[in-house]
Backbone bond lengths (Angstrom), bond angles and torsions (degrees), N, CA, C in turn:
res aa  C-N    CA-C-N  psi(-1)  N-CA   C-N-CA  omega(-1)  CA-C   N-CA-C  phi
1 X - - - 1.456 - - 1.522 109.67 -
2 X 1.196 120.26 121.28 1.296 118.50 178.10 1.825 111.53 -63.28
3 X 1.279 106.72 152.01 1.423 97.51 -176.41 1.300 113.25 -111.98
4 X 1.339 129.82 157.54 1.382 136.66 -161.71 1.706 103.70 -110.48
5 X 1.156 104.88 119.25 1.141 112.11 -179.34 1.775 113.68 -116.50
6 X 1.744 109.80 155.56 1.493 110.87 167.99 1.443 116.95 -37.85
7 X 1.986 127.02 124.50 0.748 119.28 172.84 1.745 118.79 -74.79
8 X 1.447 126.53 -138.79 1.317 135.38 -178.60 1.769 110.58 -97.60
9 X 1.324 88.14 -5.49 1.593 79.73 -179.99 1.632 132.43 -77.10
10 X 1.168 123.33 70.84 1.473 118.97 165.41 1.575 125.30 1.66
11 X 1.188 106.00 156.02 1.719 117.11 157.83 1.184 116.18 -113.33
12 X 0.987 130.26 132.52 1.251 123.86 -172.77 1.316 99.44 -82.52
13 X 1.762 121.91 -172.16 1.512 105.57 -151.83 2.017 75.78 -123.73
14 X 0.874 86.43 -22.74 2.321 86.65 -169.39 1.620 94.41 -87.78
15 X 1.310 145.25 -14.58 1.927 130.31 170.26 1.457 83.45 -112.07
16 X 1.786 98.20 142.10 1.044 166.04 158.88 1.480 142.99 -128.73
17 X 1.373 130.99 145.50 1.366 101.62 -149.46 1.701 80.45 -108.68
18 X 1.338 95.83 163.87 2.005 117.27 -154.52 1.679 87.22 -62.29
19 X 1.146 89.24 156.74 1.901 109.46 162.95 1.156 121.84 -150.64
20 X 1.045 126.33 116.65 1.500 132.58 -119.07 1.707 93.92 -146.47
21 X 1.394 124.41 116.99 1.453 157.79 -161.22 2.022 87.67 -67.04
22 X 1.197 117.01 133.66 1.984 82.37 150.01 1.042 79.88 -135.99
23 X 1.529 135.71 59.12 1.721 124.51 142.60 0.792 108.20 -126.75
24 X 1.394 129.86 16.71 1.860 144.47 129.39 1.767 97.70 -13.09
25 X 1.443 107.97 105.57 1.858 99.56 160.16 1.521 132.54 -63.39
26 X 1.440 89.14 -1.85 2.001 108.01 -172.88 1.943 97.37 -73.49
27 X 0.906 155.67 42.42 0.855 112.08 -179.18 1.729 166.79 -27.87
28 X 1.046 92.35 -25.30 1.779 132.02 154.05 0.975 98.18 -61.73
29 X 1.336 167.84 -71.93 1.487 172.41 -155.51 1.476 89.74 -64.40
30 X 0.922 97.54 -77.63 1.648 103.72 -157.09 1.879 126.74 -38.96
31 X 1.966 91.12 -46.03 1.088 104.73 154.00 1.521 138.78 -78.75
32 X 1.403 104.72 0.73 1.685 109.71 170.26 1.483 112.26 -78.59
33 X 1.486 115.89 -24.57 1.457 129.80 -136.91 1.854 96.47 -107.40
34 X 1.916 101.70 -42.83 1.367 110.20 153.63 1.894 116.56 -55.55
35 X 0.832 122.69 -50.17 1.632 119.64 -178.59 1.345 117.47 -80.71
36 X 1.375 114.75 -26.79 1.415 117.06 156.57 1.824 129.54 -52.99
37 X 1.331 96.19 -50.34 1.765 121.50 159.98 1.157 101.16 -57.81
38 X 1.182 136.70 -84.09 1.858 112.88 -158.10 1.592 102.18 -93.84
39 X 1.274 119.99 41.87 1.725 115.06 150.49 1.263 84.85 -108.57
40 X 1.259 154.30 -30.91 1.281 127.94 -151.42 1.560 108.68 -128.74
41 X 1.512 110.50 -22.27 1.504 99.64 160.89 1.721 121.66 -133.23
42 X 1.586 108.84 -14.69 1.303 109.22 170.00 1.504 105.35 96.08
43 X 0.931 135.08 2.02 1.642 160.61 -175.22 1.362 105.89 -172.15
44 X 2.037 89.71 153.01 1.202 109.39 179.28 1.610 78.89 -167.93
45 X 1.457 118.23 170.02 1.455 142.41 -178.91 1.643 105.04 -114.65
46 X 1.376 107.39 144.33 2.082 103.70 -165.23 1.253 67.63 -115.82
47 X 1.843 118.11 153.35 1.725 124.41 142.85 1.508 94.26 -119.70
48 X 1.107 108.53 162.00 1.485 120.31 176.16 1.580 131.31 78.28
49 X 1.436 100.91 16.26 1.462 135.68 -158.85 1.391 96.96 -76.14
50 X 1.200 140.83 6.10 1.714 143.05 166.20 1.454 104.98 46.64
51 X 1.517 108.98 53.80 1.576 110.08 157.39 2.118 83.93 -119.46
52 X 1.040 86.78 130.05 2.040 118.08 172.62 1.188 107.77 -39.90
53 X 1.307 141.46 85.29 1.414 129.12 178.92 1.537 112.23 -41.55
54 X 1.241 102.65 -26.47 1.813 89.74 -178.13 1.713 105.38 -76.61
55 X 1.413 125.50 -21.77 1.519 104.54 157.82 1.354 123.55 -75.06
56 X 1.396 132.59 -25.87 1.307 130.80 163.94 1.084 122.06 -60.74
57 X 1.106 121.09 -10.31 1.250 135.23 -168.16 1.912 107.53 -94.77
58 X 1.531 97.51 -49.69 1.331 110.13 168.52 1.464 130.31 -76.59
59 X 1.738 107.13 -15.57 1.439 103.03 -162.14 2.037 81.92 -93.16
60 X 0.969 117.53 -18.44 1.528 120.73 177.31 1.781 110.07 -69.50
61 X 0.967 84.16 -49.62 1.904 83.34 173.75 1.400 126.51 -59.35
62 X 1.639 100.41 -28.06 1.462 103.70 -168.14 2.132 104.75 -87.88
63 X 1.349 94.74 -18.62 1.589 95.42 168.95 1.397 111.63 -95.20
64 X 1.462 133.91 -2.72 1.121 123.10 177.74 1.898 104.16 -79.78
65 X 1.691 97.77 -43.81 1.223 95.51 -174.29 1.717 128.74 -66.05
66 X 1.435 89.29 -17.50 1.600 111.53 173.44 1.688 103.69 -46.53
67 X 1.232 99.38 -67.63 1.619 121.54 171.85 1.298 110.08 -32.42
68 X 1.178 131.29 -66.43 1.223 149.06 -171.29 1.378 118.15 -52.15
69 X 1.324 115.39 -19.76 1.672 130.81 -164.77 1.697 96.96 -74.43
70 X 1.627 119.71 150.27 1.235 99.73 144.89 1.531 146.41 -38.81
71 X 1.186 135.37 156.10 1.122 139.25 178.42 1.696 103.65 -53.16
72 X 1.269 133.68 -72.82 1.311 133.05 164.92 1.477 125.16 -27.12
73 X 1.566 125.71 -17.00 1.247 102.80 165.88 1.528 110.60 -127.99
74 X 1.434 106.05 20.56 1.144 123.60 162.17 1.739 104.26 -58.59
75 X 1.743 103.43 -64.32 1.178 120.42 -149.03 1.780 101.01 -86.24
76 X 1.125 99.36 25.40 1.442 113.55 164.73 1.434 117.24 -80.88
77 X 1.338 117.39 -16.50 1.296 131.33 176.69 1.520 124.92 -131.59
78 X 1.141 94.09 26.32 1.759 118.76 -173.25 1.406 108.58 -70.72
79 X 1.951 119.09 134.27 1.528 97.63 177.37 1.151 130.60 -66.61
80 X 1.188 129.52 173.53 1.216 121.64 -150.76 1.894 90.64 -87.20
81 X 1.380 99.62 170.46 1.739 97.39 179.86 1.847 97.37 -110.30
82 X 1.392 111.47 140.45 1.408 121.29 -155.84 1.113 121.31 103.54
83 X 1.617 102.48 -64.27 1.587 101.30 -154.72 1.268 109.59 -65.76
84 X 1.964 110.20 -176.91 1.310 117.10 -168.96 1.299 111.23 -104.55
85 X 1.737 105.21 -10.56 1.606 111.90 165.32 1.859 120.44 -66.68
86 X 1.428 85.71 139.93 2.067 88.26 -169.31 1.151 89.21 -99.23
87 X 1.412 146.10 37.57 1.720 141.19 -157.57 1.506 71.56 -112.70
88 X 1.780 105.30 147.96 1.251 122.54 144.50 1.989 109.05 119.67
89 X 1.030 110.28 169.78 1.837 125.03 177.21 1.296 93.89 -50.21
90 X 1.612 128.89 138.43 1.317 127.37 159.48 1.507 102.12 -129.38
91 X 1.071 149.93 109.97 1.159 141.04 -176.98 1.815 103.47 -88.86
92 X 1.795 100.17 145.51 1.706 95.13 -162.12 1.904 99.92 -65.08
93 X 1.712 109.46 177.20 1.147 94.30 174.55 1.675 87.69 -142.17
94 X 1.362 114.68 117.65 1.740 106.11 -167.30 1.106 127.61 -71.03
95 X 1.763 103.28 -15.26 1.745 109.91 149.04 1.531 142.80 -6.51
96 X 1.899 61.42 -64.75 1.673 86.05 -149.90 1.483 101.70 -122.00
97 X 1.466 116.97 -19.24 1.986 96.44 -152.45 1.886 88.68 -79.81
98 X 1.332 79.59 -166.94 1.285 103.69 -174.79 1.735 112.57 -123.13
99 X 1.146 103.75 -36.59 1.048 107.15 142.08 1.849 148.45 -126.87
100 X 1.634 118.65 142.00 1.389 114.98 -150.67 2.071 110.44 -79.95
101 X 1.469 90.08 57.13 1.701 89.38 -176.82 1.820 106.22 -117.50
102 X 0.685 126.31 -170.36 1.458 151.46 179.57 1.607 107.73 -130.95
103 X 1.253 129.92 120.16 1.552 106.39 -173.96 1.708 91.25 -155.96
104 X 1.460 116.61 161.11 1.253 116.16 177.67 1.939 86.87 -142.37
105 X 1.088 106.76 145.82 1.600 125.94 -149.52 1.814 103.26 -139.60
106 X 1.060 136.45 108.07 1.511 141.09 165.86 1.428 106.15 -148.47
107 X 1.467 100.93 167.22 1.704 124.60 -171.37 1.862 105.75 -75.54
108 X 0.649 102.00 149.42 1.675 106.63 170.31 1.263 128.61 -120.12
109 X 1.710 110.00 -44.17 1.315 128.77 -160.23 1.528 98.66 -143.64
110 X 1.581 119.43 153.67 1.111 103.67 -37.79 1.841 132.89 -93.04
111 X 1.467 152.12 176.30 0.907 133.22 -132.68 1.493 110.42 -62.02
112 X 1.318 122.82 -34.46 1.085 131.56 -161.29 1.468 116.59 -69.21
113 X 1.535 117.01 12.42 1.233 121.19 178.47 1.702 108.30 -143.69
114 X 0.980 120.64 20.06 1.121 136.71 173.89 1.628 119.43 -90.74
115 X 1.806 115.98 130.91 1.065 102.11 -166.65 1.700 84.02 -143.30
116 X 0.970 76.87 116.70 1.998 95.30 -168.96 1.413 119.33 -83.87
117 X 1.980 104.94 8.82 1.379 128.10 156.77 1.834 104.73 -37.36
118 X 1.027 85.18 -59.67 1.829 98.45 177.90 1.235 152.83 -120.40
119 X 1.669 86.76 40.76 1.428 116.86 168.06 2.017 107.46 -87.98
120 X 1.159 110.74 129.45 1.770 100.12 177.04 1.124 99.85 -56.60
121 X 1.717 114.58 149.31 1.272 129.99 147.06 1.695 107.56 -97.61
122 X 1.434 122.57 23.64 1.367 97.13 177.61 1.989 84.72 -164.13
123 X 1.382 108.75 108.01 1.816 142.13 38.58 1.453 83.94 -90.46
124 X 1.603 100.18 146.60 1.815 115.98 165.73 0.971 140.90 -58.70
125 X 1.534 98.91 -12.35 1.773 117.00 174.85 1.545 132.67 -105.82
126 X 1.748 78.21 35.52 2.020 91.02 -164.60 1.205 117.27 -92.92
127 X 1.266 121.16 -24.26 1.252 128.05 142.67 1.257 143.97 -61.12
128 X 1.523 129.05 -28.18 0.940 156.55 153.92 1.815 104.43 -31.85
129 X 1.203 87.30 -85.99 1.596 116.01 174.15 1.495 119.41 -41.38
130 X 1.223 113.86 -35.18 1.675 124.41 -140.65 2.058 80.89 -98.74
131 X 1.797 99.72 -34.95 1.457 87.54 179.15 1.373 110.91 -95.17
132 X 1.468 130.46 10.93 1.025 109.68 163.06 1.728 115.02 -91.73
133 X 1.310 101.41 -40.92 1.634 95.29 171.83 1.761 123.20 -50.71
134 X 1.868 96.01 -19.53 1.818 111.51 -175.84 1.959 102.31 -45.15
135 X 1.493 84.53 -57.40 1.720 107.18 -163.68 1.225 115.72 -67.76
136 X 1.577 119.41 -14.47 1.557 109.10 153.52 0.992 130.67 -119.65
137 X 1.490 122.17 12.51 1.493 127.10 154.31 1.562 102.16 -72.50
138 X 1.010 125.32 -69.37 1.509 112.68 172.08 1.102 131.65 -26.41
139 X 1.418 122.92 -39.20 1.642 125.41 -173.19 1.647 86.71 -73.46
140 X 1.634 121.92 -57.73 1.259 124.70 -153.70 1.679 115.65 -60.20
141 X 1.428 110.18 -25.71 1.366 132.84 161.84 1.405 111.28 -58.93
142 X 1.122 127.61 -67.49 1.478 136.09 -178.64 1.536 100.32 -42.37
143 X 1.410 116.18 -85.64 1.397 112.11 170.03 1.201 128.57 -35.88
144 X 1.040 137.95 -33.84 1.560 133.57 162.94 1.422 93.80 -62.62
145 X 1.384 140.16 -82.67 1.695 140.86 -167.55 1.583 91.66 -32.36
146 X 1.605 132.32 -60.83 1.307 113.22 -153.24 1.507 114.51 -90.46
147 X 1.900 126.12 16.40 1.404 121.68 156.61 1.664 93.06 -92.35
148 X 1.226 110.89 -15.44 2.046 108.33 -171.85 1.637 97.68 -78.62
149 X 1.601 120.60 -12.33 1.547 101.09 173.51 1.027 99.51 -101.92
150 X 1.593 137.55 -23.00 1.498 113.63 -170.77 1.503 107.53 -85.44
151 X 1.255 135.85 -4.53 1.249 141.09 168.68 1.401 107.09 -68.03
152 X 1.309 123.63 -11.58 1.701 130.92 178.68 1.125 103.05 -105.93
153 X 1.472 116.83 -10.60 1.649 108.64 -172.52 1.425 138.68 71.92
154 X 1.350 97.18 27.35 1.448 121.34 159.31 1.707 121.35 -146.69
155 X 1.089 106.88 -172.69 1.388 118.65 -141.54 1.434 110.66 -57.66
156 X 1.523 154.11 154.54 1.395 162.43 -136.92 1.824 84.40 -90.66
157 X 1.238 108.06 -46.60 1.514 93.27 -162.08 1.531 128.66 -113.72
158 X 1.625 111.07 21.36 1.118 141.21 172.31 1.494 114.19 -44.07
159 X 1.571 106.25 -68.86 1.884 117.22 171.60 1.460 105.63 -49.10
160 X 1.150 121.62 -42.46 1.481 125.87 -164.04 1.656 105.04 -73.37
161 X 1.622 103.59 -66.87 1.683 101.54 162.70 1.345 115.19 -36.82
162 X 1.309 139.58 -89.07 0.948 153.27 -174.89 1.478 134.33 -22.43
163 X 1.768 92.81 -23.52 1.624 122.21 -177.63 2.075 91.41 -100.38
164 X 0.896 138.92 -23.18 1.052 166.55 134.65 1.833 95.25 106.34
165 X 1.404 103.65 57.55 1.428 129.24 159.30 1.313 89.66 100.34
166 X 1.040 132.04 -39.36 1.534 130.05 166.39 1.623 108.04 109.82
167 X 1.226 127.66 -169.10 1.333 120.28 -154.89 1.438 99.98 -172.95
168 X 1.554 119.53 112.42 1.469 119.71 -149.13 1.467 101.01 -128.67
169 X 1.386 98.06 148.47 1.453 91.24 -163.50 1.735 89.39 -146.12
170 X 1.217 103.65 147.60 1.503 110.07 173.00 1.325 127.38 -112.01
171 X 1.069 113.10 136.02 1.931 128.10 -171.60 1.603 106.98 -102.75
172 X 1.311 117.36 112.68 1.521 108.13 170.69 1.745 104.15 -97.06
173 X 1.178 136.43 118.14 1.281 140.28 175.97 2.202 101.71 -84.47
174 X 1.212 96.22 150.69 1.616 97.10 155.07 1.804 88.06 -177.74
175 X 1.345 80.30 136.17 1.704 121.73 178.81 1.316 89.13 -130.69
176 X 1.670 91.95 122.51 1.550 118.02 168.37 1.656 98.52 -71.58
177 X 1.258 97.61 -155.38 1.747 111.98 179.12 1.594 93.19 -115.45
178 X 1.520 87.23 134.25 1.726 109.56 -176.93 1.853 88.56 -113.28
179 X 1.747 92.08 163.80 1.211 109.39 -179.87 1.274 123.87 -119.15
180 X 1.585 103.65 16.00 1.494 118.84 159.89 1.432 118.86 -133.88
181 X 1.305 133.11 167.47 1.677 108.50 166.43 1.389 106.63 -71.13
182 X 1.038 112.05 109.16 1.856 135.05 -168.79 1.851 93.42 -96.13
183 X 0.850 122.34 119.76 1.858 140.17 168.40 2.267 82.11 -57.79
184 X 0.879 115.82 119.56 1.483 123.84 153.03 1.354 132.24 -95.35
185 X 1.063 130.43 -3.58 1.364 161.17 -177.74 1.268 118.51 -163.33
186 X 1.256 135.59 98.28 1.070 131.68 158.26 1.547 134.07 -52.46
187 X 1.691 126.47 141.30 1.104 111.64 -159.21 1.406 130.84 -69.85
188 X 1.689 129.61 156.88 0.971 99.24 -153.27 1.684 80.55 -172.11
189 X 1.672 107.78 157.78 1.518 107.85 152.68 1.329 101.14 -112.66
190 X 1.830 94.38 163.19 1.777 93.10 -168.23 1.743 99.97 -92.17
191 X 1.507 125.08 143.09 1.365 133.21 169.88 1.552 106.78 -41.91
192 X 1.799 118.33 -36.58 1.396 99.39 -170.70 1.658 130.98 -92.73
193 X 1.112 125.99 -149.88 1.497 124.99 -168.46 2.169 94.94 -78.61
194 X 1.795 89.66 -50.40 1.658 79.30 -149.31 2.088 80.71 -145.61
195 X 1.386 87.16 161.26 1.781 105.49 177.87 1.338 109.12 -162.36
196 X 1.752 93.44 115.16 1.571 106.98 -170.18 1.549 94.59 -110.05
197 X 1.830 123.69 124.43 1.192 113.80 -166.10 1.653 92.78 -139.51
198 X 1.302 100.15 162.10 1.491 129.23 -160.37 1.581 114.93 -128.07
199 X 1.386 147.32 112.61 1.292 126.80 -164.36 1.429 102.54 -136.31
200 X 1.370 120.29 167.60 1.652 124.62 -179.58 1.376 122.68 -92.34
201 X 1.199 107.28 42.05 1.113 120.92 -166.87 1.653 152.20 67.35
202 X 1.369 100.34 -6.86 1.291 123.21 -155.11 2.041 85.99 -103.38
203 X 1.382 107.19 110.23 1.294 106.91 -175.59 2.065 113.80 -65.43
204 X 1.391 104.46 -179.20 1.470 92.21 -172.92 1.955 92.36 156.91
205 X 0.898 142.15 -32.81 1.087 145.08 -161.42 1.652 120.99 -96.16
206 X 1.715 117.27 97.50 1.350 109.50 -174.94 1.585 120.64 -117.30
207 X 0.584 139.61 148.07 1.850 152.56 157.05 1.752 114.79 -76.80
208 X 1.151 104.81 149.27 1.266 122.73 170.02 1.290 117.70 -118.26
209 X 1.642 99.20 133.90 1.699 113.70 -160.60 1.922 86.48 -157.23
210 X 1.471 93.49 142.31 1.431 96.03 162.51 1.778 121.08 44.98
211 X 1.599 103.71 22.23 1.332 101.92 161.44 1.917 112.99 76.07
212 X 1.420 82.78 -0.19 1.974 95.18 165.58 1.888 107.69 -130.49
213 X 1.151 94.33 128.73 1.954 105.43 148.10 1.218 115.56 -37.35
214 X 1.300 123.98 100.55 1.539 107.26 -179.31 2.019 95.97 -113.45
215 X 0.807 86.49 136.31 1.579 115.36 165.75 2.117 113.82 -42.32
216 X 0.830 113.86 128.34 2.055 110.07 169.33 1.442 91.94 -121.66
217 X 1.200 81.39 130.96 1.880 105.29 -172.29 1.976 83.13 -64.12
218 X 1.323 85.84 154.67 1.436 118.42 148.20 1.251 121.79 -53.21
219 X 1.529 172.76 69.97 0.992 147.35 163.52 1.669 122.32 -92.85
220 X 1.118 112.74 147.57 1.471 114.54 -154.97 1.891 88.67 -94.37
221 X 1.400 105.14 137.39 1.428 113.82 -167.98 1.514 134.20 44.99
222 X 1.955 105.39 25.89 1.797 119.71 163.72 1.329 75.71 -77.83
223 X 1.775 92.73 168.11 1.459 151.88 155.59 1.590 101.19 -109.11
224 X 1.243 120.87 121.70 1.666 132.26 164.96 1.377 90.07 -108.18
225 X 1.713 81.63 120.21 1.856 85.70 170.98 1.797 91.63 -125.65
226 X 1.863 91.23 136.76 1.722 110.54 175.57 1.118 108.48 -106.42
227 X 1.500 113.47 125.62 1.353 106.85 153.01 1.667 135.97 -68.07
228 X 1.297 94.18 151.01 2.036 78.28 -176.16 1.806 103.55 -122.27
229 X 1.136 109.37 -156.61 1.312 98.98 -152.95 1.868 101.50 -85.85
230 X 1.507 138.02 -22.51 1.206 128.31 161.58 1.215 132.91 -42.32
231 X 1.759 119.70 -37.44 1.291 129.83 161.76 1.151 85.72 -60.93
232 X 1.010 147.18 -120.20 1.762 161.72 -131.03 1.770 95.31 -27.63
233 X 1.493 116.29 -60.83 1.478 115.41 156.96 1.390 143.56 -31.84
234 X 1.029 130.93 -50.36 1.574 145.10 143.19 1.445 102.35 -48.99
235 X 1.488 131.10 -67.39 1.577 105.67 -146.05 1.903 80.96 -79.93
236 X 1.085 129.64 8.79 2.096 109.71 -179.54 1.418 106.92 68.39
237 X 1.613 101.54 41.78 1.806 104.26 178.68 1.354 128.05 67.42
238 X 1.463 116.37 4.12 1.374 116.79 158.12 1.311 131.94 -55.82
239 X 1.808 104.25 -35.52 1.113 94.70 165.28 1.693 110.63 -128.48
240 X 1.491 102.57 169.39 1.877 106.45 -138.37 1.731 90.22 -95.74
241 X 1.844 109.67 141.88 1.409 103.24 170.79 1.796 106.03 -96.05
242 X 1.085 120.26 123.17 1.471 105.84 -159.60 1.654 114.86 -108.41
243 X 1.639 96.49 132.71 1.805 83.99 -173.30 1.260 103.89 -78.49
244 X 1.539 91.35 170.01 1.420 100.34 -176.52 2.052 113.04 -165.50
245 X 0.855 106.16 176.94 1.510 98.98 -166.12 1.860 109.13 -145.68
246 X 1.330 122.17 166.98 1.439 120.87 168.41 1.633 98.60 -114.50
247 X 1.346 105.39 157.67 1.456 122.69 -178.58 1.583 108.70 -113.96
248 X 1.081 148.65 108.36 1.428 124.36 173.72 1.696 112.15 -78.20
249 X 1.593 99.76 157.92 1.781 105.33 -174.95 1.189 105.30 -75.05
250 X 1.353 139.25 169.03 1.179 142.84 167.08 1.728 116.37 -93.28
251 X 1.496 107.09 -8.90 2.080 102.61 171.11 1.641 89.18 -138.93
252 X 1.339 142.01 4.57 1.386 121.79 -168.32 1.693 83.63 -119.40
253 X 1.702 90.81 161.27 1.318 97.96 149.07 1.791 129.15 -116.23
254 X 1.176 104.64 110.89 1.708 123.52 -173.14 1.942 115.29 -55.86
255 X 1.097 113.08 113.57 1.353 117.03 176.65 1.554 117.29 -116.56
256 X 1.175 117.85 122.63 1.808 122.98 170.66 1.713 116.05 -112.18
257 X 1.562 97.15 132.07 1.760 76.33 162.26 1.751 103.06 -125.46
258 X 0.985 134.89 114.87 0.943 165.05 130.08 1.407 124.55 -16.01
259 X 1.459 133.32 103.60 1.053 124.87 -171.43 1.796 110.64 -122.75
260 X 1.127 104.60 98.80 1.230 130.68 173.66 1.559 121.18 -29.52
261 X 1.162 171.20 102.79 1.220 159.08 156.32 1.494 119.83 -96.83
262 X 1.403 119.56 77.88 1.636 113.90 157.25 1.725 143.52 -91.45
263 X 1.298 122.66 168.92 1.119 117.49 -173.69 1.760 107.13 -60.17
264 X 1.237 103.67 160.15 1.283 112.88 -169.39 1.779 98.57 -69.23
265 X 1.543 113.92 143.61 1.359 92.81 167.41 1.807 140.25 -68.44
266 X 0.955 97.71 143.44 1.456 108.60 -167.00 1.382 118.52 103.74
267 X 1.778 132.04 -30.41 1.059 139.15 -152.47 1.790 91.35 -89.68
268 X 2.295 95.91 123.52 1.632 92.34 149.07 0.823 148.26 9.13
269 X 0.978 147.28 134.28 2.171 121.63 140.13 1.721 84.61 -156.81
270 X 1.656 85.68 147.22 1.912 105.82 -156.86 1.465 94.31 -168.83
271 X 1.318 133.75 -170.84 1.229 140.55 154.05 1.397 107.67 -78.91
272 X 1.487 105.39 140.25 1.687 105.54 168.18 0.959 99.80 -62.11
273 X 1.877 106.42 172.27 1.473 128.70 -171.48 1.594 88.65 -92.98
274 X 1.088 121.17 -10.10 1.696 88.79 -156.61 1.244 88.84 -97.91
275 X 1.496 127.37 10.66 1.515 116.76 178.03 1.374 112.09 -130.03
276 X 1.388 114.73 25.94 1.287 103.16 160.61 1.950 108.84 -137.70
277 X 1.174 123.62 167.10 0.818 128.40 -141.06 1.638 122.49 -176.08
278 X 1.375 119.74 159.84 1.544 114.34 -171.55 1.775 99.67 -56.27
279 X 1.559 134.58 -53.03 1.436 116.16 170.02 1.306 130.94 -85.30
280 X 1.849 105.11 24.76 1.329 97.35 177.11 1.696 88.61 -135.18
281 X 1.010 136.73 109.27 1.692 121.72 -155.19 2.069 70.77 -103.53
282 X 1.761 109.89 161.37 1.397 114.21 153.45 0.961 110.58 -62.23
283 X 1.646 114.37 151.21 1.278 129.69 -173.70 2.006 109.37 -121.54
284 X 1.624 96.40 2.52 1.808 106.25 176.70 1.794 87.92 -134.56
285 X 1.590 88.38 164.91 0.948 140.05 167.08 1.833 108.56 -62.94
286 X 1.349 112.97 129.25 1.708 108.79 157.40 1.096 106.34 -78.42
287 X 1.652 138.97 131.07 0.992 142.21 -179.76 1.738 112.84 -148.71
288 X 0.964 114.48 127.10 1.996 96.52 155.02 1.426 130.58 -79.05
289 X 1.000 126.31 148.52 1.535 141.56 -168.26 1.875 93.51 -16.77
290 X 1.513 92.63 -61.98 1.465 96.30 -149.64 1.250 111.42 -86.81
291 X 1.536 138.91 -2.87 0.965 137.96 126.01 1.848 129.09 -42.71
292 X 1.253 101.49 -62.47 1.778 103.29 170.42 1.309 98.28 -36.27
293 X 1.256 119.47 -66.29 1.626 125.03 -160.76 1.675 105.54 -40.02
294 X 1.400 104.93 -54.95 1.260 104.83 -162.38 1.449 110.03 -75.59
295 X 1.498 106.91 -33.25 1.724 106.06 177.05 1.637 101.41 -70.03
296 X 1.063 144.04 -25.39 1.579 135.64 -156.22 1.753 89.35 -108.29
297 X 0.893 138.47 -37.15 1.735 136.67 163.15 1.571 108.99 -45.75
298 X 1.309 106.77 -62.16 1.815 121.82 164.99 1.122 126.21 -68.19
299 X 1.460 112.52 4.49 1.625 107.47 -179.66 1.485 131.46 57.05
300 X 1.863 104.04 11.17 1.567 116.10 167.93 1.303 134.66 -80.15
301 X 1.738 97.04 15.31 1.430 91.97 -163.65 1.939 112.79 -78.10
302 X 1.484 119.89 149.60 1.699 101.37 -177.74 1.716 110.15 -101.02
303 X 1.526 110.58 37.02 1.593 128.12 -161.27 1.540 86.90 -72.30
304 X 1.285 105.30 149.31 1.650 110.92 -168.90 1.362 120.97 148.82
């Protein structure tokens, strides 16, 4: 497999992507600074986002150690082979993947779609953990969606309705240590609405803006939240789905967990009505998740 390496594109050293307070008492600020960020880059980093560092702290340990297990009881929770579910351990295959991670992938939120087939039972406290970090990534999600509707000028809980509470799913990434700058993800926008992610510190994760790779700082206890292309759908391209890519380190090993947010299955997603209009005609398709998927995989989409 040929390997994908960092292209020529620089970072510049003065852009950075926003990081944005939300225990700012301004409220108005806060939400200018959110709609400012994903019109212009589609990411931004939250601090002060009132999830407990001592659960971030724990819900990170309990996927590192996951990692750590032999291969055999890894693959105790491996997806299944056939099926059409992407839930479960995938170990990379350099053959073939596409991308150079190791990752194990299941539902979290909310319960009613959760299948705890492929949740680890070993460290014992992964569940434990995984639902306590569940219950405040969600709140912290919601609140971000409801300054992302009043920045459109309608109601706090419009994106959220509309996503039909949404349906969250978690990505554990791990990139060993490569011995070149190895591309670990290839670039990409994500199919869903929104991705609130968490990493071990070991930087690696860039966006594209202005025709350069730019670099997202490290910050010790941010949330980087990405938009993906459903937000960008609803607001009619106001706001941006932004690609973006992983880098692996060359002596560390880099871990993300990634928290997924898509529309509920079956539910729409189009531009709202209240934002489009005889001088603003839609610029997407109404589609559901799993339709988009399949038209934008096939190249059927009539977005334009």
């Amino acid at each position: 497999m040929e390997v994908e390496r960092v292209g020529q594109y620089a970072s510049p050293p003065s852009e950075t992507v926003p990081i944005i307070d939300l225990s700012d008492p301004d409220d108005e600020l806060v939400e200018r600074a959110l709609v400012k960020a994903s019109e212009e880059w589609g990411a931004f980093q939250v601090v002060n986002h009132e999830i407990p560092a001592e659960i971030m702290r724990r819900f990170q340990d309990v996927g590192r150690k996951f990692f750590e297990l032999p291969a055999a009881e890894k693959e105790a929770v491996a997806m299944v082979p056939g099926s059409k579910s992407i839930e479960g351990y995938d170990a990379r295959n350099l053959k073939l993947a596409k991308s150079w991670d190791d990752h194990l992938l299941h539902k979290i939120w909310p319960q009613s779609c959760i299948n705890y087939r492929f949740w680890p039972k070993n460290p014992p406290d992964y569940r434990e953990v995984t639902e306590a970090y569940t219950r405040h990534v969600t709140k912290l999600s919601e609140k971000i969606m409801g300054y992302l509707s009043k920045g459109l000028g309608i109601g706090r809980e419009v994106l959220k309705e509309t996503l039909g509470g949404g349906e969250y799913m978690l990505r554990i990434n791990y990139y060993p240590p490569s011995y070149d700058s190895v591309i670990g993800a290839p670039a990409h926008t994500d199919f869903d609405a929104l991705a609130l992610l968490v990493s071990n510190g070991v930087a690696g994760l860039q966006v594209f803006k202005d025709n350069h790779w730019l670099d997202v700082e490290d910050i010790n206890s941010a949330v980087v939240v990405i938009l993906g292309d459903q937000i960008m759908r609803l607001s009619n391209g106001r706001y941006k789905s932004v690609l973006h890519r992983s880098i692996m380190d060359k002596e560390k090993t880099r871990m993300t967990w990634p928290v997924l947010i898509d529309p509920m299955p079956g539910m729409v997603v189009g531009p709202l009505p209240e934002l489009i209009g005889d001088e603003n005609p839609p610029k997407f398709e109404s589609l559901t998740l799993e339709d988009y998927i399949y038209r934008r995989t096939n190249m059927l989409l009539g977005d334009g």
